[in-house]
Structure formats: C-alpha cells, structure tokens
PADREN-318971 format. One record per residue (C-alpha): x, y, z. Coordinates in steps of 0.25 Angstrom, whole numbers, padded with zeros to 4 digits, always signed. Last residue first. Layout:
N
XYZ
...
END
This chain:
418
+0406+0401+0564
+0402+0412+0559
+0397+0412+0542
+0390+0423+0535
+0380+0421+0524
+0377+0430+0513
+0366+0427+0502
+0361+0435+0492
+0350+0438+0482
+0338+0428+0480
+0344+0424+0465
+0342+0411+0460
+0349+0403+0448
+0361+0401+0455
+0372+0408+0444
+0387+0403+0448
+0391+0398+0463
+0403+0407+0464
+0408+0411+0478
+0420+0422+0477
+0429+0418+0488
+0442+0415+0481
+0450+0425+0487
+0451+0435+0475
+0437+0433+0471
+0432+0436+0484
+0440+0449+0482
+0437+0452+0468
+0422+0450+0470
+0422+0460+0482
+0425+0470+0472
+0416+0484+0476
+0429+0490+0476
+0427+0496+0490
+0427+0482+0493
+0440+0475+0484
+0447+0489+0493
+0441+0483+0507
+0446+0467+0504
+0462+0472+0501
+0468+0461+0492
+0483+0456+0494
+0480+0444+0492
+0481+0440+0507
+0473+0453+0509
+0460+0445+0503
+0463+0432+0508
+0464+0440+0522
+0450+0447+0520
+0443+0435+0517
+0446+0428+0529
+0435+0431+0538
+0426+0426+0529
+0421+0427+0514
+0414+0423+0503
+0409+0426+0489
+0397+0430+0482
+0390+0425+0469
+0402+0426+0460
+0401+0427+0445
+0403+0443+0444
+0393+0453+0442
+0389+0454+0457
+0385+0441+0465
+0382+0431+0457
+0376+0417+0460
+0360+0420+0461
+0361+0420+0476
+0372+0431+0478
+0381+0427+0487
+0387+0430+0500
+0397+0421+0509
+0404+0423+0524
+0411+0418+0534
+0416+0422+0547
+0422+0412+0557
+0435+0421+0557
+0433+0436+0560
+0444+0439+0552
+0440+0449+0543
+0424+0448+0544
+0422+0464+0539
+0431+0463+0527
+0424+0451+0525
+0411+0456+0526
+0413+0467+0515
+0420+0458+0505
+0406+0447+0509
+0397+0459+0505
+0407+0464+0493
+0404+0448+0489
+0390+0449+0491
+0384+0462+0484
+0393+0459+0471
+0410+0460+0466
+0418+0465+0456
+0425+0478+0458
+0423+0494+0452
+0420+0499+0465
+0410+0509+0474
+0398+0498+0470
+0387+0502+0481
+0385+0484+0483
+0372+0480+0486
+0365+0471+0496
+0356+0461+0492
+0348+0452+0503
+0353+0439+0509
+0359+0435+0523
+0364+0423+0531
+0374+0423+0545
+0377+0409+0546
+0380+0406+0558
+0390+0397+0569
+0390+0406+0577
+0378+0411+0584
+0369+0424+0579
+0369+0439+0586
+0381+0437+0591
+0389+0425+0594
+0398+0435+0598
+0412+0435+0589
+0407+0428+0576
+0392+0431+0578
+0395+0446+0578
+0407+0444+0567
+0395+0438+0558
+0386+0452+0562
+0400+0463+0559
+0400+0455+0546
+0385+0455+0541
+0384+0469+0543
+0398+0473+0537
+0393+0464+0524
+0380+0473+0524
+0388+0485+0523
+0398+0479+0511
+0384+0474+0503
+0378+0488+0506
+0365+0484+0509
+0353+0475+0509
+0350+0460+0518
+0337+0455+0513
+0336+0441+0518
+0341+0445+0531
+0351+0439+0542
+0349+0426+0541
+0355+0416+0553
+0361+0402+0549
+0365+0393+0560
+0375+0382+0555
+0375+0369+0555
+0375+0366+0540
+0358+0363+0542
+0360+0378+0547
+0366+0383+0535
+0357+0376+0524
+0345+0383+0532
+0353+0397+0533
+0352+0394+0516
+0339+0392+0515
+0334+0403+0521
+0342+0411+0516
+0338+0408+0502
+0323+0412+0507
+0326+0424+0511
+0334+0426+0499
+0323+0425+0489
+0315+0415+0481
+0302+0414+0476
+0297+0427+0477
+0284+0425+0471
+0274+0435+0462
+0261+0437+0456
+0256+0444+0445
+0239+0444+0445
+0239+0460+0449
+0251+0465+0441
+0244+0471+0430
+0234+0478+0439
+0245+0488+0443
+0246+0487+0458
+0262+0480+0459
+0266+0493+0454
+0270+0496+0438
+0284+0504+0439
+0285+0519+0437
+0297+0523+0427
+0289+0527+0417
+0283+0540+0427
+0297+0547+0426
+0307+0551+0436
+0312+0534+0434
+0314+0537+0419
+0323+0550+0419
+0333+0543+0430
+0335+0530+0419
+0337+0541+0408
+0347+0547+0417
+0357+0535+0419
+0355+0533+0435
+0364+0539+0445
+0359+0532+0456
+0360+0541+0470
+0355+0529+0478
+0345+0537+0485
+0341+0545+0473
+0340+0533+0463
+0332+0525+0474
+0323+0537+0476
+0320+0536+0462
+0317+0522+0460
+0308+0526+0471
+0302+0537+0462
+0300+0527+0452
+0291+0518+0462
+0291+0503+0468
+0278+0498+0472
+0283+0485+0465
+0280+0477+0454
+0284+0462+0451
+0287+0458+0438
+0299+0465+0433
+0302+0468+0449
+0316+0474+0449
+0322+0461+0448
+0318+0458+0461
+0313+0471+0465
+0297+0468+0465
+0297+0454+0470
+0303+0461+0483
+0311+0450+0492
+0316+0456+0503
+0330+0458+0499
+0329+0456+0482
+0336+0444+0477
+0320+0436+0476
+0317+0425+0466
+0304+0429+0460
+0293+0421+0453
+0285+0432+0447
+0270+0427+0441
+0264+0436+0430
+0249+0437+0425
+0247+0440+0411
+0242+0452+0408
+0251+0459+0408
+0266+0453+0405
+0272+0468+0405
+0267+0470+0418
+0276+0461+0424
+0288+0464+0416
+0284+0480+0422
+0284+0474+0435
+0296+0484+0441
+0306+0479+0429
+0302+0479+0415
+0304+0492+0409
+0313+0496+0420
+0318+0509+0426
+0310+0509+0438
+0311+0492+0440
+0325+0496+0441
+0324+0511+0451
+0318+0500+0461
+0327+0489+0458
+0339+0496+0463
+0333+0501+0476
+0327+0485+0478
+0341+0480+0474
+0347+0489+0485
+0357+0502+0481
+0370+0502+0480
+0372+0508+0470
+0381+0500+0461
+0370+0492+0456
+0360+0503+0455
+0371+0512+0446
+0372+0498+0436
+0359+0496+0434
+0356+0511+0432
+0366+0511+0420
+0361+0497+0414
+0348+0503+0413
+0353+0517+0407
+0361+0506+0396
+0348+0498+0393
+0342+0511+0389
+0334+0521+0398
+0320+0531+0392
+0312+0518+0385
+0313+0509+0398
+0324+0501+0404
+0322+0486+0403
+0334+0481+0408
+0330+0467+0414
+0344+0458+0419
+0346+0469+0429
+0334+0469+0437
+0334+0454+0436
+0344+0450+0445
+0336+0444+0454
+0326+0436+0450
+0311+0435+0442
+0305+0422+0436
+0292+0430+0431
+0282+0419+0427
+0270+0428+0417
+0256+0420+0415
+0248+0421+0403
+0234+0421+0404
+0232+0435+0405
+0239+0438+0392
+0255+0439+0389
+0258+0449+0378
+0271+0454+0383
+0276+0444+0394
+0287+0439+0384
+0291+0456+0379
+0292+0459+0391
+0303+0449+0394
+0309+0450+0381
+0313+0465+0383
+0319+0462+0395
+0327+0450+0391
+0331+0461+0381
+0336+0471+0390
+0344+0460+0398
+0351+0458+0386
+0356+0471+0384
+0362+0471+0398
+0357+0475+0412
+0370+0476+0424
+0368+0464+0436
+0366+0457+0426
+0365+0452+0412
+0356+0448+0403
+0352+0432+0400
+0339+0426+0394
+0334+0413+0397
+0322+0408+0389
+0309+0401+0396
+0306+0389+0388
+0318+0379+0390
+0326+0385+0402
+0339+0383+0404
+0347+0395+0415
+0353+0408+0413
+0360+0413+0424
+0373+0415+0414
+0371+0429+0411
+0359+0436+0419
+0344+0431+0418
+0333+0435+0409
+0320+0426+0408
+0313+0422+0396
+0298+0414+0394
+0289+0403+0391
+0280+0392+0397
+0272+0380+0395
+0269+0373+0407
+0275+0363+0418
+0283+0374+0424
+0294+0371+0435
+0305+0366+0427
+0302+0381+0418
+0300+0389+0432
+0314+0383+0437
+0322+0386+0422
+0316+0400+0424
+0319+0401+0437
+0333+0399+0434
+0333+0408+0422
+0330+0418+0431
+0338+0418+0444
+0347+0431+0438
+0334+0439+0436
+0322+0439+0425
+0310+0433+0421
+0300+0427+0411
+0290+0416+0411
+0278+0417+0403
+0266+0406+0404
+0256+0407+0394
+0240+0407+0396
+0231+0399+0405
+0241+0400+0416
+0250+0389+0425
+0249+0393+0440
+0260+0400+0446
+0272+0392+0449
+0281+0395+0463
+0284+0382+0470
+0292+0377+0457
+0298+0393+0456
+0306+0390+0469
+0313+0377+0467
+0317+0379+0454
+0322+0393+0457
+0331+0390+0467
+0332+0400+0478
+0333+0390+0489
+0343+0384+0481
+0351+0397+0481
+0350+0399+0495
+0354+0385+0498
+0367+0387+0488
+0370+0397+0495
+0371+0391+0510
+0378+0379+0505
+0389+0389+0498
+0390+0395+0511
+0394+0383+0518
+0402+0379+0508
+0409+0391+0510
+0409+0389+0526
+0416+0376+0525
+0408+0364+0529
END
C-alpha cells in the first residue's frame, strides 16, 4: 500500500468515528410532554441535523448555522449558511433567529442543541455598545494571534450576546439537551463554539488577562464592554441551568483511536502521542520531527515500522500575507526539519475537511518535499515565514482534499517510519 493511501485510510476512519449518524442514534433524550426544538451551530451542523432528523420518530422543528457549502438536506429543521473562519452579515441573522426559536418555550418543551466547531465564528451576536464590524475585527486579531482556542473563546463568549450559555438561558424554562462533537484539546463543552449552551466558570477579567497576554489590540468599543459588568457571563450555578444536560459525543481522542486501530490491522504499529496536542504549529512540527528521525536512526523511543498519531489544535501567529492553516505550515515545518531523512512520512488535516480559508484540508510530505520544492525553483523557509504553506503544497501537488466531512473533532497528524 503506498503511504498516502495509507494515510488517507487513517483519516477517513477518524472521520467515521466521528460520524454524526452513528453517534447522535446512541445519544436521544427522552421525548417531552411539550415541543421539541432543535437548533445549533458549527461546521459539523447540518450533518447532525440530518442524523438527529433519521434518528427522531417525533415531531420536531428548528434552524442550525453552518459555514458555505456544509449545508446538508433536512426536511423539518432549516439550514442556514454564514461564513467562517471571519463572522458575516449572515451569521448575524442566524443568530438573531436562534433566540428568537427558543424564545417563549415553556417547561414542557425540550431544547436539542447540535453544537460543533466552528461555531464561534458562524454566531456574531455583539451586544448594544459593538457592531458586526468591531466583531469581525476581534475575530480577525485572535486569529492571527496566536493565541489557543480556549484563549480565543474566552474573550468570545465575553463579547457575545449569545455565546457563554446565554442561547441556553435564552430557552428558560424549558429544559436544554447539548449534543456536542468536540475540536477543542481536552474536550471542554464549555469552549466548543464558545459554549452558546454550556456555561463555564470563565470570567471577564480572564478575557482580560487573555488580551493583555497576547497583546490584542481589540477595537475600543469591544475593550469598553469586557471592563464593564455586561460583559459577565451566566456560570454553570444559575438556577436556569440546573435541569440542562450535556454529551460530548465525539472528539479527537476518540478519532484517534479509531484510526491507530485501522493502522495496526494494515500491519503497522500505531502509537498516540496526545489527543490535545497545542502550540505554535511550526514549533510543534520541530517536536514531531526531531522524535520521527529518533525512531528512524535508533529504534528510539518507539519501533520502526510506526505510526506516530497526534490531534489537538495548534495556531498559527500569522507574520505573512500567504495562504495556508494550522496543518499544512505544521507539515512545511516538518519537512524542512525531515529533508532527507528517507523513510519519513507524513500527513495532517483538519477533520471537518478545511484546513484554513482555502478548500484543502491539510496536505502531505516526506523527506522529499524539500527537493520538489527547490526543483521549481521555490525556497520552503521564505513560503513559511510567509505564512503560505498552501502555496507550497500546492505547487507540488500535495495538497489533500477530501471536501466538507460532516464532523469536526479537530486535527489529525500521522508520521510514518519505516
């Protein structure tokens, strides 16, 4: 088997174990006296709202917000589309009709939330003091801060009308069930999406530290409303949250699993690394080489033939104006560091199919890549410091593009040494 293939196997058994029509089945609350409302939000949405409309033998209606072309059929609950990974006008009214769909609800009725990742950016809800446009802006600085997605979701659900368990309380007093596939490394409900229905302990003045830390230069009207008591979020002890519940139903640890499983029936070993891997996506690479060329040369610390496996989110500090995501400057990064240490291959991908703003989800590389590269005449470090990994992979035919997955338990990297 050649080892894209291989990797290609490996993905695609993460991304079934991720499936939404398999996990949401083993998932269903009890039916309720009264109504049953189903809304959500993230790139795994309309997905799960097909699954939980296969799945349910009983009357129901709702509207989830996924990003362009993730939409997916449903009959009773509607599909509405915003964009990501930057908020849009669209996005803003998706949010506006969710409130307005668990408004009036009674203690009969029951909420479904179908939340994924990827919903942070498809609900700008800013309060009274910010406009779409001041959301947008601190979308855009977190983004290209560097900062981790619990960071970034923090000073979110902070600026939010609906984010931070705010959608939640909005459906009091009926009772709300989250059904929630995981991106976020170790798997808090409460940041997935920035939490619209599950609270966290999560504070403004940690928003603030965050802004501090990371040296955020957010739009004024945004830095006005996290010093001042509106910003503070509802916490998992209000009353109105006592009957909700909620399930992570799929994450990357579970992903993994299933994909070091499809790797040893292939004959090879398969080791995970962590589930919950952060950092710089460039330093994390320089980890994940210098430990593959271990194995390669000394048999250390894991036996050749492997499959070296890791997920989490890291994060790109964006220093260039180039295309590219998290996973395909990871992979740049390690094949710069891998350059002719043959038996050393490797893939990374975002599991909802998109790694970035452009239509790859990741790409691959090996010890190779840095020659295919120069053979065109194209220097590997200066498409880096560039921030445009995409134009690389792109320019050697590695870019790997399966199209939108339906899920979302962030993403996958494998390394190869045979």
């Amino acid at each position: 088997m050649q080892d894209r293939e291989f990797f290609i196997k490996l993905f695609e058994a993460a991304v079934e174990a991720a499936d939404p029509e398999r996990t949401i089945a083993a998932h269903l609350p009890p039916k309720p006296k009264g109504r049953t409302i189903v809304i959500g939000a993230g790139k795994g949405s309309a997905q799960m709202a097909r699954a939980f409309e296969k799945a349910w033998d009983g009357p129901i209606e709702g509207v989830v917000v996924t990003r362009y072309g993730f939409g997916a059929p449903c009959e009773r609950i509607e599909i509405i589309e915003a964009s990501h990974p930057v908020p849009d006008a669209a996005g803003l009214v998706a949010s506006k009709r969710l409130l307005e769909t668990v408004a009036g609800l009674t203690a009969d009725d029951l909420v479904i939330a179908l939340i994924s990742g990827g919903g942070s950016a498809l609900l700008p809800s800013p309060p009274e003091c910010m406009t779409l446009e001041d959301e947008i802006a601190v979308n855009k600085t977190l983004l290209a801060s560097g900062a981790p997605i619990s960071a970034m979701n923090a000073v979110r659900k902070h600026l939010s009308t609906i984010k931070g368990g705010r959608l939640a309380a909005a459906a009091h007093p009926a009772r709300v069930f989250s059904l929630i596939v995981s991106d976020i490394p170790g798997d808090n409900p409460a940041f997935v999406a920035s939490g619209p229905t599950v609270t966290d302990e999560t504070t403004r003045e940690d928003a603030l530290r965050i802004v501090e830390r990371y040296n955020l230069a957010l739009p004024p009207a945004a830095l006005k409303h996290l010093q001042s008591a509106n910003a503070d979020a509802p916490k998992p002890s209000d009353p109105e949250f006592a009957a909700h519940e909620h399930y992570v139903i799929a994450s990357a640890a579970v992903s993994l699993e299933a994909s070091a499983r499809v790797a040893r029936d292939l004959g090879i070993d398969a080791v995970i690394l962590s589930d919950a891997i952060e950092g710089e996506a460039r330093e994390v690479a320089h980890v994940h080489a210098a430990l593959a060329k271990q194995v390669l040369t000394k048999n250390q610390p894991f036996t050749k033939p492997v499959v070296i496996l890791s997920g989490g989110e890291t994060t790109v500090t964006v220093r260039g104006k180039g295309k590219g995501g998290r996973n395909s400057e990871f992979l740049l990064s390690l094949a710069i560091d891998i350059d002719g240490a043959d038996g050393i291959t490797a893939f990374a991908a975002d599991t909802d199919g998109i790694d970035g703003s452009e239509d790859n989800a990741g790409a691959f590389a090996d010890s190779g890549t840095i020659s295919r590269l120069l053979a065109k005449g194209l220097d590997a470090s200066a498409y880096l410091n560039s921030n445009d990994a995409w134009s690389a992979f792109n320019a050697i035919d590695d870019l790997f593009v399966p199209g939108p997955t339906g899920t979302n338990v962030n993403d996958l990297r494998a390394i190869l040494i045979r």
